[in-house]
C-alpha atoms as a printed R data frame, in Angstrom:
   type eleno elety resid chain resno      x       y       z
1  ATOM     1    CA   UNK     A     1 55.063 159.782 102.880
2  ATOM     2    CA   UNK     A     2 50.904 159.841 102.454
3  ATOM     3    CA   UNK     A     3 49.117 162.762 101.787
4  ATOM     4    CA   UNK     A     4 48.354 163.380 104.889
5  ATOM     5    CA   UNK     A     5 51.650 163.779 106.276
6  ATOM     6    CA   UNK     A     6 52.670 165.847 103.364
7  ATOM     7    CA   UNK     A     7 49.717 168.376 104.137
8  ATOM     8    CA   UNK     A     8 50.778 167.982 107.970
9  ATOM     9    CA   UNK     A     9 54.273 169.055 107.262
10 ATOM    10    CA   UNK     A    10 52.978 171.745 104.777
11 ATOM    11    CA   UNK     A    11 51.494 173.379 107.331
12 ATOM    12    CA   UNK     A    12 53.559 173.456 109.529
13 ATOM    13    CA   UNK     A    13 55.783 174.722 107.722
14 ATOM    14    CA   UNK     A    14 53.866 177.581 106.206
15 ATOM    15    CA   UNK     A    15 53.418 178.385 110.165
16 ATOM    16    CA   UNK     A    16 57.148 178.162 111.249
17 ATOM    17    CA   UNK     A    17 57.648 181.429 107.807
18 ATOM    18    CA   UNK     A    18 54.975 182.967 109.253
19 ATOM    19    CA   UNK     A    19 56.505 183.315 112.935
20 ATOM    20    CA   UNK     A    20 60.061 183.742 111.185
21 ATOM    21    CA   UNK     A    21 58.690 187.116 109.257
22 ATOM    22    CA   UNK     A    22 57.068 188.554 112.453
23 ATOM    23    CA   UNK     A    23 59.478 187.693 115.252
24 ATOM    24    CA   UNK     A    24 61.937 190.793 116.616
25 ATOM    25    CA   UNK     A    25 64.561 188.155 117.363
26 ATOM    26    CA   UNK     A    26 64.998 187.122 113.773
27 ATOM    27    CA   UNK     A    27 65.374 190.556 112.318
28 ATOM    28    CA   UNK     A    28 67.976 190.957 114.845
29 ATOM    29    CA   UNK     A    29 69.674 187.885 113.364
30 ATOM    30    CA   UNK     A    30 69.520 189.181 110.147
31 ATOM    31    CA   UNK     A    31 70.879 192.262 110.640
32 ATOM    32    CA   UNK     A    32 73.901 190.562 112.232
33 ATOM    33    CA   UNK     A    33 74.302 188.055 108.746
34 ATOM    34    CA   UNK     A    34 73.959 190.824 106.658
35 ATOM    35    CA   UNK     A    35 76.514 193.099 109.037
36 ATOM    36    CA   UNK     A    36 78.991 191.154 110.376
37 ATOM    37    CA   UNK     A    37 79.306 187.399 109.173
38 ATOM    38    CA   UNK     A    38 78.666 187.902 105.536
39 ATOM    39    CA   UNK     A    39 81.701 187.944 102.667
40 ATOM    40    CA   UNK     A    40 80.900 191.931 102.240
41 ATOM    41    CA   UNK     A    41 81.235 192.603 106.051
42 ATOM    42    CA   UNK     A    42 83.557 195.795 105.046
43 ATOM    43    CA   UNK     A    43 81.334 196.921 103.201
44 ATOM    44    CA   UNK     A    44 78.226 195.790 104.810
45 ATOM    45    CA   UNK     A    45 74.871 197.609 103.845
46 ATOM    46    CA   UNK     A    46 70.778 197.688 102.992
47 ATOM    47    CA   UNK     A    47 69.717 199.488 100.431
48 ATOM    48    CA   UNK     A    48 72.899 201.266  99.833
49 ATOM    49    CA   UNK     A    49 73.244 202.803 103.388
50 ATOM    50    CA   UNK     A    50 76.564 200.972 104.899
51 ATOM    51    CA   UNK     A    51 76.201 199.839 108.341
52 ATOM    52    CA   UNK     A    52 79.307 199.159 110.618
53 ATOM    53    CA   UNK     A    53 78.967 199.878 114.163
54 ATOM    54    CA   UNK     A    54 77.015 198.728 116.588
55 ATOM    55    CA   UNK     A    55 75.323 201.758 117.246
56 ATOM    56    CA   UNK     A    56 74.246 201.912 113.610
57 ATOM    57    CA   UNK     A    57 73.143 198.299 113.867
58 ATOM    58    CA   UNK     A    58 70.891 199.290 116.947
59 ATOM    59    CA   UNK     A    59 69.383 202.089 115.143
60 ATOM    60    CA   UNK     A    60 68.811 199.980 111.163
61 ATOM    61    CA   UNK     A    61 66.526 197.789 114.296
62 ATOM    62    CA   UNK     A    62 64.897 200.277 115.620
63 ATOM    63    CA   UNK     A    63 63.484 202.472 112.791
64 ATOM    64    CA   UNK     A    64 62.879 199.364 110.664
65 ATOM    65    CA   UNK     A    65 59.209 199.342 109.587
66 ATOM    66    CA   UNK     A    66 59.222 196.157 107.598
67 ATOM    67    CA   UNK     A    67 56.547 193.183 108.481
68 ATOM    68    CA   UNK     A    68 54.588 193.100 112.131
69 ATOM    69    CA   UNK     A    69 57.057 192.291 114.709
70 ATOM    70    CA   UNK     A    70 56.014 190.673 117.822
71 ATOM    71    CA   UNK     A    71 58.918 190.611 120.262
72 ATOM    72    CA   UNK     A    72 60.204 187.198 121.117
C-alpha cells in the first residue's frame, strides 16, 4: 500500500468515527449491546443505574446528553 492510499484510508476512516459518535441510530445500538446481548444482560447497567425494560431503555435514549446526535 503507498502513502497515498494509506492517508486515503486514514481519512476515511477518521470520518466513518466521526459519523459513528454523532449518529442517533448507533447510540440506540449501543444501548441494546450493553442491555440485552451482553454476558451481564441480568444485570445490565451504565454507570451503576441497571437498565432492564424497555421502557427504561427508551428513557437511558432519551435523556442521554452525551456527543451531538444527528438523527439517522
Amino acid at each position: 500500500m503507498s502513502v497515498q492510499e494509506n492517508l486515503v484510508t486514514s481519512a476515511h476512516l477518521r470520518n466513518l468515527q466521526k459519523l459513528m459518535q454523532r449518529s442517533h441510530s448507533c447510540l440506540l445500538l449501543s444501548v441494546r449491546r450493553i442491555t440485552q446481548t451482553n454476558k451481564g444482560k441480568a444485570t445490565a447497567g451504565i454507570d451503576k443505574e441497571i437498565i432492564n425494560t424497555p421502557e427504561q431503555r427508551v428513557i437511558l435514549v432519551k435523556n442521554w446528553n452525551g456527543g451531538n446526535l444527528q438523527r439517522t
